[in-house]
TIDOKOL-62940 format. One record per residue (C-alpha): residue in three letters; x, y, z. Coordinates in pm, 1 decimal. Each point is the difference from the previous one (the first is absolute). Example, Ala and Ser with C-alpha at 12.3 -4.5 7.8 and 13.67 -1.06 7.14 Angstrom:
% residues 2
{"Ala", {1230.0, -450.0, 780.0}}
{"Ser", {137.0, 344.0, -66.0}}
END
This chain:
% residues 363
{"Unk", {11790.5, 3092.7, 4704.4}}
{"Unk", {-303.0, 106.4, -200.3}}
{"Unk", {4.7, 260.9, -250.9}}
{"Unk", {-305.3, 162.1, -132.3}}
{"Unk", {-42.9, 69.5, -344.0}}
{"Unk", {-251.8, 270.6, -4.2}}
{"Unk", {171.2, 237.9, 274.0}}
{"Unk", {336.5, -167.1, 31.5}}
{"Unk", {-47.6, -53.3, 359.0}}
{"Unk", {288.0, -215.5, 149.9}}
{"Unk", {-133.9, -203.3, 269.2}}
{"Unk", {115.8, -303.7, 267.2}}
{"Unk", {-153.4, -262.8, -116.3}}
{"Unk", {-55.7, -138.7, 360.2}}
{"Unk", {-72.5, 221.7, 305.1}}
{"Unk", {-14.3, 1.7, 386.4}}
{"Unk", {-266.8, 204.5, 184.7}}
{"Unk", {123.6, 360.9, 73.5}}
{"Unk", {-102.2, -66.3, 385.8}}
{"Unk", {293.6, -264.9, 35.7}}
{"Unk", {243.0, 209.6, -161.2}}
{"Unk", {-102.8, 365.4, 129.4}}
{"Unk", {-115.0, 15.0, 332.1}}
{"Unk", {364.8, -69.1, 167.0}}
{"Unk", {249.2, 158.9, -247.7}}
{"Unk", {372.3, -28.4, 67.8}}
{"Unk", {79.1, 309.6, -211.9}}
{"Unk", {32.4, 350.7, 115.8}}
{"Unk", {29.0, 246.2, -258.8}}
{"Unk", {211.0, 208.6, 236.8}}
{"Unk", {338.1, -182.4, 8.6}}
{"Unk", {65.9, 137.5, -338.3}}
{"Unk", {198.1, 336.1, -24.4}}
{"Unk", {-56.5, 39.3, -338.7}}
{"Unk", {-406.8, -66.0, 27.5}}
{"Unk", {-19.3, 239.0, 235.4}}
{"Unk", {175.7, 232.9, -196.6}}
{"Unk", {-226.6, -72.1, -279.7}}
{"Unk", {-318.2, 0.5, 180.8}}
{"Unk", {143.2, 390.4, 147.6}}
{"Unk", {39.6, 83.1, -351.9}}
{"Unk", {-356.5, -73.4, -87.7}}
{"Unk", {-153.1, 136.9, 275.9}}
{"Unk", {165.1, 338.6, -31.0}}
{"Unk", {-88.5, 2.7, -359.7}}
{"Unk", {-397.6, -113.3, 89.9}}
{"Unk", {-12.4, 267.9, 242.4}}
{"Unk", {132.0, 265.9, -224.8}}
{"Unk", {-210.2, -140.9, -302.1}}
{"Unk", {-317.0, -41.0, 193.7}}
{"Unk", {20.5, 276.8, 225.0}}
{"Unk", {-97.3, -201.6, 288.2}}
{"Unk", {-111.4, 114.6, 332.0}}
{"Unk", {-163.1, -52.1, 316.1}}
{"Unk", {-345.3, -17.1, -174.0}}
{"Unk", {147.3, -304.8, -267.1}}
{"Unk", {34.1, -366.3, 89.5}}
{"Unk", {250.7, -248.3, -142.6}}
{"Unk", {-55.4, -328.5, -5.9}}
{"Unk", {261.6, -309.4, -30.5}}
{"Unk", {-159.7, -357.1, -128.1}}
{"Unk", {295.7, -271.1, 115.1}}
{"Unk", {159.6, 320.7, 239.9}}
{"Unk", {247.8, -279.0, 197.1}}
{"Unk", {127.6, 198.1, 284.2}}
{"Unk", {-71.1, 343.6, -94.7}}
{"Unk", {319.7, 56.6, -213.1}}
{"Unk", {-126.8, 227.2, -206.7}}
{"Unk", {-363.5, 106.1, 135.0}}
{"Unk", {236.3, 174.0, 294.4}}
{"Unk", {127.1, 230.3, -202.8}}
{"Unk", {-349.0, 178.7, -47.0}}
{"Unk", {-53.8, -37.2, 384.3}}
{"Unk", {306.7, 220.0, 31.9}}
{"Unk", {-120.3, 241.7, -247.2}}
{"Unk", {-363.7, 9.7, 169.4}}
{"Unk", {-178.7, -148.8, -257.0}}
{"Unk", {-254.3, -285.5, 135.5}}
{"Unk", {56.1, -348.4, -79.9}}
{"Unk", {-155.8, -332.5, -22.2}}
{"Unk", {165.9, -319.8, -80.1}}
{"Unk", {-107.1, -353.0, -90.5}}
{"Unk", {197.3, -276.8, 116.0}}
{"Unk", {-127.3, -403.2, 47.0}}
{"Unk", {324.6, -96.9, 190.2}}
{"Unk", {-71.4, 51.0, 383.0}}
{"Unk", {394.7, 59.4, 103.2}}
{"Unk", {77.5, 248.6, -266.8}}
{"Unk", {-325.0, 212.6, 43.0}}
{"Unk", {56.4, -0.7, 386.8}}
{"Unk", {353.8, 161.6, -27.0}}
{"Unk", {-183.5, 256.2, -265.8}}
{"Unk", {-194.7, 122.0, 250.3}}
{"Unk", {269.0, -18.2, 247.2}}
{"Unk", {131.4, 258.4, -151.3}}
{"Unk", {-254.5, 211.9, -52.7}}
{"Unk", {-160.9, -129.1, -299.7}}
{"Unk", {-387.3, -75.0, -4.1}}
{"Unk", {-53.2, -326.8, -192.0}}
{"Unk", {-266.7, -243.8, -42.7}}
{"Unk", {68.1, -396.4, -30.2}}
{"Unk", {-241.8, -120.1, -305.5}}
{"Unk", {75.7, -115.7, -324.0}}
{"Unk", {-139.9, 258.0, -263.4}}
{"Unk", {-243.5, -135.7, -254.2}}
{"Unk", {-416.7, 200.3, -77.4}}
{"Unk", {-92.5, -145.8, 348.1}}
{"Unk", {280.0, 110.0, 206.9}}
{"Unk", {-13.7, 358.6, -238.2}}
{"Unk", {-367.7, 58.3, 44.3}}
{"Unk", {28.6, -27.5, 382.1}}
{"Unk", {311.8, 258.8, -2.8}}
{"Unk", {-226.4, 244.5, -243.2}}
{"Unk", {-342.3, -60.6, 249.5}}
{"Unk", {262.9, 162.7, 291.4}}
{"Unk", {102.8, 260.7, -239.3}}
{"Unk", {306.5, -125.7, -96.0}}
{"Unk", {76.1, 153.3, -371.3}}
{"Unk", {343.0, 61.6, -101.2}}
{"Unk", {145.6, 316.1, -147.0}}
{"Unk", {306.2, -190.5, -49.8}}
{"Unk", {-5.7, -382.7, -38.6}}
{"Unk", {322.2, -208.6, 19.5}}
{"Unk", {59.5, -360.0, -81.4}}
{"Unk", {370.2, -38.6, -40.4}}
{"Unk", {114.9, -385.2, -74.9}}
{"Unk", {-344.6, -124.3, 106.6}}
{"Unk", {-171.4, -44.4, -365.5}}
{"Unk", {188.1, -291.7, -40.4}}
{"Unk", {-94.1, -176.6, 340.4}}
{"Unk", {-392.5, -33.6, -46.7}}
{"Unk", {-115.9, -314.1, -141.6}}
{"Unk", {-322.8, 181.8, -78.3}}
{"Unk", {117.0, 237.0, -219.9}}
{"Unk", {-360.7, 138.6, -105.1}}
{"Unk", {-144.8, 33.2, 371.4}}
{"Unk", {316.7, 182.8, 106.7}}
{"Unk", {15.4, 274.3, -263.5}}
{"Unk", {-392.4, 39.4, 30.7}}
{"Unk", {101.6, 66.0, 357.1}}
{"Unk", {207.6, 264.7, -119.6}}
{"Unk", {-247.4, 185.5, -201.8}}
{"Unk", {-196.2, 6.6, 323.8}}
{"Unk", {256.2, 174.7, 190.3}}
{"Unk", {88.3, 210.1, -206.7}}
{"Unk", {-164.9, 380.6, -0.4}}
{"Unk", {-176.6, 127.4, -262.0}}
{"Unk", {318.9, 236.3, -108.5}}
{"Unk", {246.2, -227.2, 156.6}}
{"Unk", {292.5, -129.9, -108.8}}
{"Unk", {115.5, -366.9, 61.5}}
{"Unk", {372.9, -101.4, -70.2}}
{"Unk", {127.2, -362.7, -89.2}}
{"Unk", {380.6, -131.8, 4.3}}
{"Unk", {29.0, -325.5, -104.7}}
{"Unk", {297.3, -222.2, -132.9}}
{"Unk", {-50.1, -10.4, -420.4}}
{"Unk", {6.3, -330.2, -126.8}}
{"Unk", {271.2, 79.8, -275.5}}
{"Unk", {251.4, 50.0, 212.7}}
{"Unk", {-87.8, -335.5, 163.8}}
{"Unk", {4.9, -181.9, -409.6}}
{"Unk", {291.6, 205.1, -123.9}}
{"Unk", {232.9, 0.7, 327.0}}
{"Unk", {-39.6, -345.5, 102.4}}
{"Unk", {-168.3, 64.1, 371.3}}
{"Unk", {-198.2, -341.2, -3.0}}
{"Unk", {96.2, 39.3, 397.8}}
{"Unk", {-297.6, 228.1, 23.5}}
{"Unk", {-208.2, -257.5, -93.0}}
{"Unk", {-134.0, -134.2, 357.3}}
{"Unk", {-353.2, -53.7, 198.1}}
{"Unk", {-10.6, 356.9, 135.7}}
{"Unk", {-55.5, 103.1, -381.2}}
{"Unk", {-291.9, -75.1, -183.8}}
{"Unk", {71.2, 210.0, -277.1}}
{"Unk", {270.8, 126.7, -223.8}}
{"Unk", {-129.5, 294.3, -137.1}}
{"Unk", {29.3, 192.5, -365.4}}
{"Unk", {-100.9, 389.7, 8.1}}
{"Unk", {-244.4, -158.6, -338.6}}
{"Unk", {-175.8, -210.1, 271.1}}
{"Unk", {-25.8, 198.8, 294.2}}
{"Unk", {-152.5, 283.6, -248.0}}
{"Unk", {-286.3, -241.7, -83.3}}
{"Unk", {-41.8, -100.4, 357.1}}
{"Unk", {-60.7, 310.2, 131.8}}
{"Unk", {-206.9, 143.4, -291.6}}
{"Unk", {-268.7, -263.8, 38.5}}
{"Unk", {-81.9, 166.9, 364.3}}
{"Unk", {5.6, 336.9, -177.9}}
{"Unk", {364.7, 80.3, 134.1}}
{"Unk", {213.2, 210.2, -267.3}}
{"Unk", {352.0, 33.1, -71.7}}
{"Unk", {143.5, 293.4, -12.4}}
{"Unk", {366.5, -29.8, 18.9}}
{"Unk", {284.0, -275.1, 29.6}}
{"Unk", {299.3, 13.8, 168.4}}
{"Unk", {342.2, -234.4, -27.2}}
{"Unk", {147.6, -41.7, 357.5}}
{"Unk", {265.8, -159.8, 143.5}}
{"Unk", {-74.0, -187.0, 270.4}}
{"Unk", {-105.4, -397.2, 37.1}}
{"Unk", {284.6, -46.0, -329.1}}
{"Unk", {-284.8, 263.9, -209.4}}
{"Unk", {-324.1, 56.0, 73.2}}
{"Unk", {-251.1, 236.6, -162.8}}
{"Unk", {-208.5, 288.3, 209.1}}
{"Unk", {-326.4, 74.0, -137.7}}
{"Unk", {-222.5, 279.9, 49.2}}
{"Unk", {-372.9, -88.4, 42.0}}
{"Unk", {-317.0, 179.4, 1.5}}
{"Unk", {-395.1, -7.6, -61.9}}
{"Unk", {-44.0, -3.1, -329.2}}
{"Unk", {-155.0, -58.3, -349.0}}
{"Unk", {197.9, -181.0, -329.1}}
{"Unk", {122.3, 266.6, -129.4}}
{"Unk", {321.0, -1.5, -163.3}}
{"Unk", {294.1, -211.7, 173.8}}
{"Unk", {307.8, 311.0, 92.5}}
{"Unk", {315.2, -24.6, -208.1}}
{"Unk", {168.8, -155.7, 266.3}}
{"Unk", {-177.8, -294.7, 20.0}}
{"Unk", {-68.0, -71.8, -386.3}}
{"Unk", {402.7, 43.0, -30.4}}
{"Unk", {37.5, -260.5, 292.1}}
{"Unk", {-281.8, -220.5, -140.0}}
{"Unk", {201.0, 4.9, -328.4}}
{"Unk", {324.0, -83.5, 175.0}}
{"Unk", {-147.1, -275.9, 120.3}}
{"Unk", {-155.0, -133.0, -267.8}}
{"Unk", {321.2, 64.0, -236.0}}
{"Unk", {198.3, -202.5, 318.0}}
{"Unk", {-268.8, -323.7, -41.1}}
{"Unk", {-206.6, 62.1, 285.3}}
{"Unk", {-296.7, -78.9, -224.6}}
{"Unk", {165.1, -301.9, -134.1}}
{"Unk", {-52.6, -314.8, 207.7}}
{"Unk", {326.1, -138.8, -138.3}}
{"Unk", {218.7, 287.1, 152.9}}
{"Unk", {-34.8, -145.4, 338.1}}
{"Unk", {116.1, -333.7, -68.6}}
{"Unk", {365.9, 168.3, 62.8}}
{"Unk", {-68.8, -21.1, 364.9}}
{"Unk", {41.4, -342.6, 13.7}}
{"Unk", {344.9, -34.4, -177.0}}
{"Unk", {117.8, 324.3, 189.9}}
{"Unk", {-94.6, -187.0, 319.4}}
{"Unk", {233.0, -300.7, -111.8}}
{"Unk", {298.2, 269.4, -143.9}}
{"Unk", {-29.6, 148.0, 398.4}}
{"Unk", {-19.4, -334.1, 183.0}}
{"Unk", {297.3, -147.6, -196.3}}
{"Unk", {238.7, 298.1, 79.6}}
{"Unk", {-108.7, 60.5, 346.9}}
{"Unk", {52.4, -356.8, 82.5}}
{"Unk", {313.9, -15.5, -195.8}}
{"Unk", {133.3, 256.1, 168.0}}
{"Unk", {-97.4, -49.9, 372.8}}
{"Unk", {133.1, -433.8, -66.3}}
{"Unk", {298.4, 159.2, -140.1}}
{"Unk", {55.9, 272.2, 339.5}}
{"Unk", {-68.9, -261.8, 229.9}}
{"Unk", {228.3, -257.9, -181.3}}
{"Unk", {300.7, 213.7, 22.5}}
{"Unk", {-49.6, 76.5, 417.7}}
{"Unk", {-181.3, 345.9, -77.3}}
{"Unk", {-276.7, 76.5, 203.9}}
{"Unk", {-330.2, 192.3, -123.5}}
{"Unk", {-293.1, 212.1, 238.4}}
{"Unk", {-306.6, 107.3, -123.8}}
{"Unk", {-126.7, 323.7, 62.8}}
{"Unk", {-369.8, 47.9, 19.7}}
{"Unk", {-302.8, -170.6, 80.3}}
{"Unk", {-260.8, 68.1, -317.0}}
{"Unk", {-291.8, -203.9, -149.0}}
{"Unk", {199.6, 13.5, -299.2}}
{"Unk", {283.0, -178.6, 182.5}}
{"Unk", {-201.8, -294.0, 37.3}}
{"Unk", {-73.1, -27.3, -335.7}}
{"Unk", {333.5, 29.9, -96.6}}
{"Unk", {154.7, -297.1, 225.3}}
{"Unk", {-261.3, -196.9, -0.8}}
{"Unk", {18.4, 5.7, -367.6}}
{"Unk", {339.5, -75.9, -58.6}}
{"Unk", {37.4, -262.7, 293.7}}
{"Unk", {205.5, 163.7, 240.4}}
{"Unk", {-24.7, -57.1, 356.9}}
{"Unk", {231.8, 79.9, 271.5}}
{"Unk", {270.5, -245.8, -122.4}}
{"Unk", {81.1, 276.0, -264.3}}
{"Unk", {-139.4, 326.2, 183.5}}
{"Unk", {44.0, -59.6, 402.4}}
{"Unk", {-200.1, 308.1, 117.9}}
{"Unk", {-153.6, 311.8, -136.4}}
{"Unk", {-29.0, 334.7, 201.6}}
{"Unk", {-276.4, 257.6, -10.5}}
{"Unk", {-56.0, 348.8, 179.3}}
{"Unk", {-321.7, -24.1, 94.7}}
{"Unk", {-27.9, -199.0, 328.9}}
{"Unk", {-357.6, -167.8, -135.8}}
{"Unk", {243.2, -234.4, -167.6}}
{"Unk", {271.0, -34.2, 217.5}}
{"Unk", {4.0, -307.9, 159.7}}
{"Unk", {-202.7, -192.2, -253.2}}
{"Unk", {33.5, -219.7, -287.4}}
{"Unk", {-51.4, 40.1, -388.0}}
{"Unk", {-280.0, -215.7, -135.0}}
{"Unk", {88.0, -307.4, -164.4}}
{"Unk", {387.5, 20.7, -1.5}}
{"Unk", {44.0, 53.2, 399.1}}
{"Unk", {284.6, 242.9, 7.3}}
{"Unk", {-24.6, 193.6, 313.6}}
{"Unk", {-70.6, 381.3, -16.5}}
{"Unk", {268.3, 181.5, 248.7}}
{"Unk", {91.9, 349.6, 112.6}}
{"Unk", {215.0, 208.9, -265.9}}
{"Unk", {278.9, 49.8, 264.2}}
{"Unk", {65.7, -391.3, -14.7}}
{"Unk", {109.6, 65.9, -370.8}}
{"Unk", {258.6, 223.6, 196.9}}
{"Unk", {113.3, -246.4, 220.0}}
{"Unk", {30.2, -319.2, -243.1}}
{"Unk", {178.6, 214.6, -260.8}}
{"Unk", {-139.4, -169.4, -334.3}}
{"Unk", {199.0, -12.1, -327.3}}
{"Unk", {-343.3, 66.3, -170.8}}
{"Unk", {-342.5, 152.5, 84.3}}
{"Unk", {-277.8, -112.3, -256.3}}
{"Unk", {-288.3, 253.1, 9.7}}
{"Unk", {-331.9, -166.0, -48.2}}
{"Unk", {-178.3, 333.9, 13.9}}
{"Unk", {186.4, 133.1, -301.9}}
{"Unk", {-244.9, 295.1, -55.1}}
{"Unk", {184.1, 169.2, 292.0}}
{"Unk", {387.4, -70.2, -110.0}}
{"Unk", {102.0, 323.2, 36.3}}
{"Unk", {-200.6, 35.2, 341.8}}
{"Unk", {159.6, -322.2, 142.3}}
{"Unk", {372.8, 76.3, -206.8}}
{"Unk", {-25.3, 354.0, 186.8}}
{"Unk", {-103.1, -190.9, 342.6}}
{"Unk", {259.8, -249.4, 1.2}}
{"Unk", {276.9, 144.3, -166.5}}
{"Unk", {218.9, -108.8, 293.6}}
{"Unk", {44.1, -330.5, -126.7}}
{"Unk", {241.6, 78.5, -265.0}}
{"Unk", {246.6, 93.9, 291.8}}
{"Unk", {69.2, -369.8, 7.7}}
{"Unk", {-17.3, -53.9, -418.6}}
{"Unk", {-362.7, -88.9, 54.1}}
{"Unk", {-223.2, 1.5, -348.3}}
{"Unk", {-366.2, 57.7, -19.4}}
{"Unk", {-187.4, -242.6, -255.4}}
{"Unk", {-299.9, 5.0, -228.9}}
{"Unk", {-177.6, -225.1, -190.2}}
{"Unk", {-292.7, 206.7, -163.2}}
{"Unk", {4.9, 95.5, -303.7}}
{"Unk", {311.8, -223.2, -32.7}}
{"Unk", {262.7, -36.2, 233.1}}
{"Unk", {245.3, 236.5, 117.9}}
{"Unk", {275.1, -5.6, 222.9}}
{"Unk", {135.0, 344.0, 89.0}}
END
C-alpha cells in the first residue's frame, strides 16, 4: 500500500489494467435485496429532491445491470449509464436500460458532452474506488456534469476499514481506500465542490457525497466535522494504519483456529457467498477446501465456479439445504443480516452462521 502524505490518499501499491478486470464482471448488483432496497430509497429521494422529469437525464458511471438507473426508467425520467463490462451492460439494456460500454475518463466524457450528454443528476456509487486514474476519472465527471447539476458519490470510508479490521476489502478490484479529507481535494482540483456528506450503511460504511460546480468557498459543516473525525481517528497519521497488519494476524489466527478446531471434532462448515473480499480473506489465512469444502452464492454468475487462489467451489444456496452444515461462515459479512434473514432455515437442524470480520463470531 502507498499512502500519500499531502492528501492522505490510500493507494495499491501494484495495479492490473481496468480492461482485464472490467470488461467481464461476475457481479450483479441485483442479487442483493437490501441494495436494491437502498438504491429505491435513493432514487425516490433524487426524484423528489430534484424534481426530475421527462425533460432531465440521469446518468450512472459503473451502472452494472441497471439496479438502480431502472428505477428512474419507471418514473419516466431518461437515463444513461456507463458500464465497461460487456455482460452486465447487455442485461442493463435488456431490461430497458440505455447504457454505453466505455470506461469514463476527459476522453470518454468529452465524446458523451459533443452528443449532448450533460447530466442533471450524476451517480457514481462504489465506482470512485475502482479507477486507477483517479484524476482523469473525476475530470470526467466535471464534464458530465450540467452546469446546475448535481453529482452524488457513495464510497466505502477508509476508517471503518482501519478501525473495524476489514483488511478483506483490500483486493485488485480496489485501487483506492478512500478518506472524505482526500476525496475533497480530489475533486476540488477539477473545480468540483462539496456540499454535503453523508454516513451510510452499506459496503460495512461508506460515505455519500454531494458534488457540484463550484468555487473554494467554505467547506459545509458536515464535511469539516467529518474531516475532523478523521483526523482525531489518525487518518492523517501514517502510523494509524500499521494496525491493519496485526488485525490481519488477530483474524487469521482465530478463523483458522476455529475452522482446525470444527473440522477436528467431525463438524462440518459451508461458506456462504462468493465476494472479492472472500478471496482475500482465505487466501490470506491459508484455507483451502480441506477446511471450507464449498461456498454457495445466489447469483448464478458464480455458480459453478471456483474462488481464486483457494479453489473452493461456488454452489447453489439450496445445496446448503441439502448437506445440512453445523456452520455457515459468511465471507460477505456486510450483508449478515441479508444472508441470516435468507437462510434462517438452517438453524432447524442447530446450524450456526459464522463471522470472522471484525473478529469472529459464532452465533
Amino acid at each position: 500500500m502507498s499512502l500519500c502524505e499531502s492528501c492522505w490518499l490510500l493507494q495499491l501499491a501494484d495495479s492490473m489494467p481496468p480492461e482485464a478486470l472490467f470488461q467481464e464482471y461476475a457481479y450483479f448488483s441485483s442479487y442483493s435485496q437490501s441494495w436494491l432496497r437502498h438504491a429505491e430509497s435513493y432514487a425516490e429521494e433524487m426524484l423528489a429532491r430534484l424534481e426530475l422529469g421527462p425533460g432531465s437525464l440521469v446518468v450512472e458511471v459503473a451502472s452494472n445491470d441497471g439496479y438502480l438507473l431502472r428505477n428512474f426508467v419507471e418514473a419516466g425520467v431518461p437515463v444513461l449509464g456507463i458500464e465497461p463490462a460487456r455482460n452486465v451492460a447487455a442485461y442493463a439494456r435488456s431490461i430497458g436500460v440505455p447504457t454505453r460500454e466505455v470506461f469514463l475518463g476527459r476522453r470518454t466524457a468529452a465524446a458523451l458532452r459533443a452528443e449532448g450528454v450533460r447530466a442533471d443528476l450524476l451517480v457514481g456509487n462504489n465506482v470512485l474506488a475502482h479507477v486507477p486514474d483517479l484524476n482523469d476519472f473525476v475530470a470526467g465527471l466535471g464534464l458530465l456534469l450540467a452546469p446546475n447539476g448535481l453529482l452524488t458519490m457513495e464510497f466505502p470510508h477508509v476508517l471503518h476499514l482501519v478501525e473495524e479490521s476489514q483488511f478483506d476489502t483490500i483486493y485488485h478490484e480496489h485501487y483506492s481506500y478512500l478518506s472524505l479529507t482526500a476525496v475533497q481535494a480530489a475533486f476540488a482540483r477539477h473545480g468540483l465542490a462539496l456540499e454535503d456528506v453523508q454516513e451510510v450503511p452499506t459496503h460495512g460504511g461508506s460515505l455519500r457525497i454531494c458534488v457540484r460546480h463550484g468555487g473554494r468557498g467554505r467547506a459545509p459543516v458536515s464535511v469539516t466535522a467529518l474531516q475532523r473525525r478523521e483526523v482525531d481517528a489518525g487518518l492523517t497519521d501514517p502510523t494509524t494504519y500499521d494496525r491493519l497488519r496485526t488485525d490481519a494476524d488477530r483474524v487469521r489466527r482465530e478463523l483458522v483456529g476455529f475452522l482446525r478446531s470444527a473440522t477436528g471434532e467431525g463438524r462440518r462448515v459451508a461458506g456462504y457467498g462468493a465476494p472479492a473480499k472472500g478471496n482475500t480473506l482465505l487466501n490470506f489465512c491459508g484455507v483451502g477446501t480441506e477446511l471450507l469444502p464449498y461456498t454457495v452464492d445466489l447469483s448464478p454468475h458464480k455458480q459453478g465456479r471456483y474462488l481464486p487462489g483457494s479453489h473452493v467451489p461456488i454452489r447453489a444456496p439450496e445445496e446448503l439445504l441439502d448437506d445440512r452444515p453445523d456452520y455457515v461462515l459468511i465471507l460477505p459479512w456486510n450483508l449478515e443480516e441479508e444472508i441470516v434473514d435468507q437462510m434462517r432455515a438452517i438453524r432447524s437442524w442447530g446450524g450456526r452462521f459464522v463471522v470472522a470480520i471484525p473478529e469472529l463470531r459464532v452465533f
